[in-house]
C-alpha positions as a Markdown table, in Angstrom:
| # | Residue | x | y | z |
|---|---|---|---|---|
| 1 | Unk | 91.6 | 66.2 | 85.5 |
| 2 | Unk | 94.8 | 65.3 | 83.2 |
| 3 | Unk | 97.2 | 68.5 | 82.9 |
| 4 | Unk | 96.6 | 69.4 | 79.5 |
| 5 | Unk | 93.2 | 69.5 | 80.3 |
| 6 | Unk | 93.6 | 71.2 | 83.5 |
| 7 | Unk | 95.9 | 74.1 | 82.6 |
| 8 | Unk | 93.8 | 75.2 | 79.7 |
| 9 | Unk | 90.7 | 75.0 | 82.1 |
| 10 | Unk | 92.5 | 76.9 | 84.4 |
| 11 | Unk | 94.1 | 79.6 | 82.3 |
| 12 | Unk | 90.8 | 80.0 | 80.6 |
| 13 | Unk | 88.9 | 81.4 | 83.9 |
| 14 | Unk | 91.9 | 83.9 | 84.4 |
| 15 | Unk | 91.7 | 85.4 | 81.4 |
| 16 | Unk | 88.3 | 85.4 | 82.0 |
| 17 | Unk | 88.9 | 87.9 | 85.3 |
| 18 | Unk | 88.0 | 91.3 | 85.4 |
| 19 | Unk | 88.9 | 92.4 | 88.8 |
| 20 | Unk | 91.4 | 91.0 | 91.2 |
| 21 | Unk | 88.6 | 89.9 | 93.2 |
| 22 | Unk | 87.5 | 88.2 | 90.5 |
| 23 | Unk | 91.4 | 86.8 | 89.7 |
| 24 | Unk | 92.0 | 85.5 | 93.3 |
| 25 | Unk | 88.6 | 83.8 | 93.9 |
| 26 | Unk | 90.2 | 81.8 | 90.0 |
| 27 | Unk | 93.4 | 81.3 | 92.2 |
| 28 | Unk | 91.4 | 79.4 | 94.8 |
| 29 | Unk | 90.2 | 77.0 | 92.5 |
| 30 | Unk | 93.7 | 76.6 | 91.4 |
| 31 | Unk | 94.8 | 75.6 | 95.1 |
| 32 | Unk | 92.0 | 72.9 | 95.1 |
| 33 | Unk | 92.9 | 71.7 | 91.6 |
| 34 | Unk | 96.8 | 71.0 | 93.0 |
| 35 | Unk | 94.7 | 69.6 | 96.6 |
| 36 | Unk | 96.4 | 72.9 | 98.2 |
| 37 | Unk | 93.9 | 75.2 | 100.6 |
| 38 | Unk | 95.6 | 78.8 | 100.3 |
| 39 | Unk | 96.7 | 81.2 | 97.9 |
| 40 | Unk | 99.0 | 84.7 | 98.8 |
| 41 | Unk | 100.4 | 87.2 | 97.0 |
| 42 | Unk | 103.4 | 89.1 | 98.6 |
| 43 | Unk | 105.2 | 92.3 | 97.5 |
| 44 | Unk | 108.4 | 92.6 | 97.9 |
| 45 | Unk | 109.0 | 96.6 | 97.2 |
| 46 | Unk | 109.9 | 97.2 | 101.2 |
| 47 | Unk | 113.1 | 95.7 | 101.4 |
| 48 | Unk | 113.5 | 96.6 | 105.0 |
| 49 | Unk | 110.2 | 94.7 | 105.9 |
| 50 | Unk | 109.6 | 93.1 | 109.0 |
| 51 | Unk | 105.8 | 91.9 | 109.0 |
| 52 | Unk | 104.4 | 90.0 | 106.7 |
| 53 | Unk | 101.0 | 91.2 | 107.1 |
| 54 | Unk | 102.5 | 94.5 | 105.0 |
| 55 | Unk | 103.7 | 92.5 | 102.6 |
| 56 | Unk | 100.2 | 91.0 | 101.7 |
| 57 | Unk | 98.3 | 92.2 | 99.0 |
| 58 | Unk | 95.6 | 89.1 | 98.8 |
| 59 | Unk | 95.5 | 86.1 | 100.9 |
| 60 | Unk | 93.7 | 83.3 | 102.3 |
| 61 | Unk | 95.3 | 82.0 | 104.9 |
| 62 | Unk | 93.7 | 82.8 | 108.3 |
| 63 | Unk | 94.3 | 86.1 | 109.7 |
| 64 | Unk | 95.3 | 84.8 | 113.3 |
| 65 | Unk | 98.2 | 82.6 | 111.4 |
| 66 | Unk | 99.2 | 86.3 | 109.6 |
| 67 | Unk | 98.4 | 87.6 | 113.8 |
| 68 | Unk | 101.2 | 85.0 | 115.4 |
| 69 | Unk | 103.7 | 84.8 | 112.6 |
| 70 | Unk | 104.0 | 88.9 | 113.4 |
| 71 | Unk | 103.7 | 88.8 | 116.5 |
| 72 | Unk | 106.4 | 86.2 | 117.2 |
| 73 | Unk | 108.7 | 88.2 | 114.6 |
| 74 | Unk | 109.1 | 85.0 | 111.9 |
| 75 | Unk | 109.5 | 86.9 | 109.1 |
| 76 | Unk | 113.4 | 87.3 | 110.1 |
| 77 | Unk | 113.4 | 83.5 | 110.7 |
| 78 | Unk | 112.3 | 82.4 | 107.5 |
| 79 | Unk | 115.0 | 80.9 | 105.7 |
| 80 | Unk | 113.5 | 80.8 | 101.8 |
| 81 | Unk | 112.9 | 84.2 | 101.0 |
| 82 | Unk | 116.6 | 84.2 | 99.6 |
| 83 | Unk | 115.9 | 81.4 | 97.7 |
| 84 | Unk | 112.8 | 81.9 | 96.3 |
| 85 | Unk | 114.3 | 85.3 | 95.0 |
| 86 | Unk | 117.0 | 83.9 | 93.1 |
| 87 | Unk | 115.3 | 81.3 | 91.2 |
| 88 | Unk | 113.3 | 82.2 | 88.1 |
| 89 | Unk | 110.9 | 79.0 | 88.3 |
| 90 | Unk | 108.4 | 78.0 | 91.5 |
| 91 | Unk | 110.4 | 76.3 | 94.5 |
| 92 | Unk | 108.9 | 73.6 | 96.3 |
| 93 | Unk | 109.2 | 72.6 | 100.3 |
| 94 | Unk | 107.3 | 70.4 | 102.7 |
| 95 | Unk | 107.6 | 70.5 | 106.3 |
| 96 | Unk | 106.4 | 66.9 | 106.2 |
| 97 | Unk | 109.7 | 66.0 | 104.5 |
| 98 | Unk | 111.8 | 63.5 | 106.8 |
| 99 | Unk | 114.2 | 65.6 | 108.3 |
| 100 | Unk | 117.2 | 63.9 | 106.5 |
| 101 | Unk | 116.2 | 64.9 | 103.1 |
| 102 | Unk | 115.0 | 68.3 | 103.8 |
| 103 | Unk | 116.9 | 70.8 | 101.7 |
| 104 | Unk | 117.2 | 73.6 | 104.3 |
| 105 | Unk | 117.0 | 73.7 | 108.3 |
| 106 | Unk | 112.9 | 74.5 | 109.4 |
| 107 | Unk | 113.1 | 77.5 | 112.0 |
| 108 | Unk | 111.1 | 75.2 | 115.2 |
| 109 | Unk | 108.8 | 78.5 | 115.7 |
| 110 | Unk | 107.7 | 78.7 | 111.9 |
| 111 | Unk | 107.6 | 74.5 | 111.5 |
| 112 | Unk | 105.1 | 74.5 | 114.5 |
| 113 | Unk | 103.0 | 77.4 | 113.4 |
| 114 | Unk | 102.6 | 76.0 | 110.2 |
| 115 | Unk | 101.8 | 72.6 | 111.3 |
| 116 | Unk | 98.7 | 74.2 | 113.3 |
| 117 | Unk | 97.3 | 75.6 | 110.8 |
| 118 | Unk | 98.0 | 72.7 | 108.4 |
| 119 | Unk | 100.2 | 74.3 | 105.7 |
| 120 | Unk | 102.9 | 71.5 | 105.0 |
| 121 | Unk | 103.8 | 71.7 | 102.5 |
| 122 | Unk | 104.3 | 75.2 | 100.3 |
| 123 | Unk | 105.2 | 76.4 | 96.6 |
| 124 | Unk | 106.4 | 80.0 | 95.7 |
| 125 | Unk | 107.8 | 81.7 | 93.0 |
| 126 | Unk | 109.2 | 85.0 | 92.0 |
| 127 | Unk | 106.9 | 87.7 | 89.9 |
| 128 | Unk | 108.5 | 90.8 | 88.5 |
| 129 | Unk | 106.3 | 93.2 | 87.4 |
| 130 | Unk | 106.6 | 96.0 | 84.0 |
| 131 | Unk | 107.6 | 98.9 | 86.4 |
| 132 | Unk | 110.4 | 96.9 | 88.3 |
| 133 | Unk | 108.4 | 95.8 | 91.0 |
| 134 | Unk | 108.7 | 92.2 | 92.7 |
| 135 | Unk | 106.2 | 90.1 | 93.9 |
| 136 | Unk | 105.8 | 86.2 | 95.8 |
| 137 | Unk | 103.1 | 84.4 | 94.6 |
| 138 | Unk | 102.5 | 81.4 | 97.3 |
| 139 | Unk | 100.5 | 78.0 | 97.6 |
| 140 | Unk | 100.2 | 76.0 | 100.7 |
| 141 | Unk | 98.6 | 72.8 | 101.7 |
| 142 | Unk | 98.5 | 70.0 | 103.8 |
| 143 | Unk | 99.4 | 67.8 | 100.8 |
| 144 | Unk | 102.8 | 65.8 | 100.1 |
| 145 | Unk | 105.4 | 67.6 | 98.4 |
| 146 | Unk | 104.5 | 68.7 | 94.2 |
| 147 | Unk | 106.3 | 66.6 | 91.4 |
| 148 | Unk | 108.3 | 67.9 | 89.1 |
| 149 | Unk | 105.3 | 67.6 | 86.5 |
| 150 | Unk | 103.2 | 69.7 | 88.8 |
| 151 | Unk | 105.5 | 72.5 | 89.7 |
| 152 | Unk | 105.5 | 73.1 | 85.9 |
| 153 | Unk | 102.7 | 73.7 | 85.6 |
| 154 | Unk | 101.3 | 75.1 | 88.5 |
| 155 | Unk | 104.5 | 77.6 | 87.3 |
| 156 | Unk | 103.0 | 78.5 | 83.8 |
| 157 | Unk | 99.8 | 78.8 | 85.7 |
| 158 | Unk | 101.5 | 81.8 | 88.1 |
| 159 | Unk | 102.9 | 83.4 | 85.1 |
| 160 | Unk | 99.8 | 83.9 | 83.6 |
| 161 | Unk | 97.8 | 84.8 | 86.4 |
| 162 | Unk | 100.3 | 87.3 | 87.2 |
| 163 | Unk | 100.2 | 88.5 | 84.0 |
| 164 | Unk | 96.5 | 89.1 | 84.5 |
| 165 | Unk | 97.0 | 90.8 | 87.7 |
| 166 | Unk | 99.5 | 93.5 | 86.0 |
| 167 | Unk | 96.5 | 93.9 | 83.6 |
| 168 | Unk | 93.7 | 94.3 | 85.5 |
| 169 | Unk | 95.9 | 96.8 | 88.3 |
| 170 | Unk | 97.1 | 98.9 | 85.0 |
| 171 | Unk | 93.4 | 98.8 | 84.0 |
| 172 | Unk | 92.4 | 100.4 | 87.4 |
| 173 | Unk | 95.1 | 102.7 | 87.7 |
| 174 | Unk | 94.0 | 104.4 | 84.5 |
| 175 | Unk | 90.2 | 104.6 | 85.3 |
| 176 | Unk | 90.5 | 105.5 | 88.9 |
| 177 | Unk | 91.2 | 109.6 | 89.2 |
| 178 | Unk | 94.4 | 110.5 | 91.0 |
| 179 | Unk | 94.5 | 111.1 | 94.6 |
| 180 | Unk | 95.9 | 114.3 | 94.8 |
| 181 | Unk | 94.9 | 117.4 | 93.6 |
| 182 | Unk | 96.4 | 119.5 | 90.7 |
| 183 | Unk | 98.6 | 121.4 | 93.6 |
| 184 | Unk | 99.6 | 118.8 | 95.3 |
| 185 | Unk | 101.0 | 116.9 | 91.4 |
| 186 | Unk | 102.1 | 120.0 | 91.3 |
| 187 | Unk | 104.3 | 120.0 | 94.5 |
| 188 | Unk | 105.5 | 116.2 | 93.9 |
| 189 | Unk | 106.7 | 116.5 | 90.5 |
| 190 | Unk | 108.8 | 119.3 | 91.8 |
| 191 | Unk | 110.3 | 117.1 | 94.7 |
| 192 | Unk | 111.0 | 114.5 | 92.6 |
| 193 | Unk | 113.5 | 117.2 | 89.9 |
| 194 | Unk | 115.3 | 118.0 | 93.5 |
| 195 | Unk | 113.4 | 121.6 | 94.4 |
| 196 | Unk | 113.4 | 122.3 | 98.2 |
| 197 | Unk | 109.8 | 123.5 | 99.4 |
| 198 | Unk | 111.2 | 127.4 | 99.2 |
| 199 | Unk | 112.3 | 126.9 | 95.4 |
| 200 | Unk | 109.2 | 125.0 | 94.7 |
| 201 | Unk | 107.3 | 128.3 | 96.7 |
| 202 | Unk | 109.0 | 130.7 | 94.5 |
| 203 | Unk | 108.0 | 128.6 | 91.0 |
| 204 | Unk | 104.2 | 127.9 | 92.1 |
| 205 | Unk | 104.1 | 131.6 | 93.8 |
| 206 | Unk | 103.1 | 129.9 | 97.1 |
| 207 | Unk | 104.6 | 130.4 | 101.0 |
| 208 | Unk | 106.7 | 127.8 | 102.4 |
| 209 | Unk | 104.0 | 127.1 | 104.7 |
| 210 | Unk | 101.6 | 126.3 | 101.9 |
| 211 | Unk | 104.3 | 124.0 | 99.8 |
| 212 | Unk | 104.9 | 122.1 | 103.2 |
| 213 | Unk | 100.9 | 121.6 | 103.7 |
| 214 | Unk | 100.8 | 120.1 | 100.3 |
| 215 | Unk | 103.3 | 118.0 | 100.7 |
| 216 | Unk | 101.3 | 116.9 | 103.9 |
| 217 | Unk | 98.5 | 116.0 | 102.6 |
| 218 | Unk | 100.1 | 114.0 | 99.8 |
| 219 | Unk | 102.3 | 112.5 | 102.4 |
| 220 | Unk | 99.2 | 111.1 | 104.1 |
| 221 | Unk | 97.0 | 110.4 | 100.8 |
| 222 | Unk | 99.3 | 107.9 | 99.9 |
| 223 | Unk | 100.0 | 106.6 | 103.2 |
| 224 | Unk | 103.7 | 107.5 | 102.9 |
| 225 | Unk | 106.0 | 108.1 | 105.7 |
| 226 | Unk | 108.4 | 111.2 | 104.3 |
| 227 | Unk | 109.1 | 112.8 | 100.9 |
| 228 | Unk | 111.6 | 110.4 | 99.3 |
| 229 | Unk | 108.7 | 107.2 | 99.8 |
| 230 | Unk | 105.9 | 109.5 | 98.3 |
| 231 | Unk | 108.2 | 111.0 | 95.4 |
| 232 | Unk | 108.8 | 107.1 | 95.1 |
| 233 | Unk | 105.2 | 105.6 | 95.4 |
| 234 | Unk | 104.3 | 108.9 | 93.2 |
| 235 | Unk | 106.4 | 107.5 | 90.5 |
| 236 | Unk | 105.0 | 104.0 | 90.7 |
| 237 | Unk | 101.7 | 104.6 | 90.8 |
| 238 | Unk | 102.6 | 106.7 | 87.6 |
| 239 | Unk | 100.9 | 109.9 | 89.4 |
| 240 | Unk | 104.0 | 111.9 | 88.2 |
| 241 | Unk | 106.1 | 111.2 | 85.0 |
């Protein structure tokens, strides 16, 4: 298929998406248009992360190559996520590059994983979403190394299936009912002005006990770890204004 003709193809069936089920299984056919075999997208809002099967929001790559990359601690190893970052347009790499012309040293633990499971050669680029948030979207493939042609517009392709993505996640949020009760809103829109659980007691007429036990729950709703990450996941998820 020539590019024009692909890329409208293409961006056609995203728009058609109505689900991100819906938007990734369009993302697959992507990777065979370009003769890759896997699609992943990555968030990046854990700057402090350490396994990458946290950072995955969809994938297809095999779950035992997500398994050994964590268990052998590569995500430390991997020297392009500074790079990817910092550009604004999809970045190309190919473990079957001769070694002379590769642009950046292969870590020997992550070059022979990825050889296993045949991803050679990869393409990523930087997403940043409405609310601040930043995202990887990543192809890999046992195929040579993209043109420039190709990285342009498997880039305008990204864009717009990201774009879609935003869509159908803002479309969810709003039909899906919060997870927290009316008390518990209650109690996290306090934390977030600053109130310690006694000054939020005293407003909402509730024991410290009962403030803490809200807080709790919320805590554990949204699969948070303390106050300042569920004031902070709270916020995204636009639970609390």
């Amino acid at each position: 298929m020539i590019t024009h003709e692909r890329q409208s193809v293409l961006s056609s069936e995203i728009s058609a998406a109505h689900s991100q089920e819906g938007l990734f299984l369009t993302l697959q056919r992507v990777t065979y248009e370009f003769s890759l075999q896997h699609v992943t997208l990555l968030s990046l809002n854990n700057p402090d992360e350490r396994l990458l099967s946290r950072m995955i929001v969809e994938t297809t790559v095999p779950d035992a190559y997500v398994a050994e990359f964590d268990r052998k601690r590569l995500l430390s190893k991997c020297p392009f996520g500074t790079i990817i970052i910092n550009s604004k347009l999809p970045y190309c790499w190919s473990i079957g590059d001769p070694i002379a012309i590769r642009p950046i040293a292969f870590d020997p633990d992550i070059e022979d994983l990825q050889r296993r499971f045949g991803l050679i050669t990869s393409v990523a680029m930087t997403l940043h979403s409405l609310e601040g948030e930043r995202f990887i979207m990543r192809f890999d493939g046992a195929r040579p190394r993209l043109t420039q042609v190709e990285l342009n517009e498997i880039g305008m392709i990204t864009l717009h299936a990201f774009d879609m993505f935003e869509k159908i996640r803002r479309d969810e949020r709003k039909a899906a009912p919060s997870p927290l009760t009316s008390r518990e809103l209650e109690v996290v829109r306090w934390t977030a002005q600053g109130k310690t659980s006694a000054e939020i007691g005293q407003i909402l007429s509730l024991s410290d006990h009962t403030v803490n036990a809200y807080m709790t729950n919320a805590i554990k709703k949204l699969d948070c770890v303390n106050r300042t990450q569920l004031v902070a996941k709270a916020l995204r998820l636009r639970l609390i204004t």
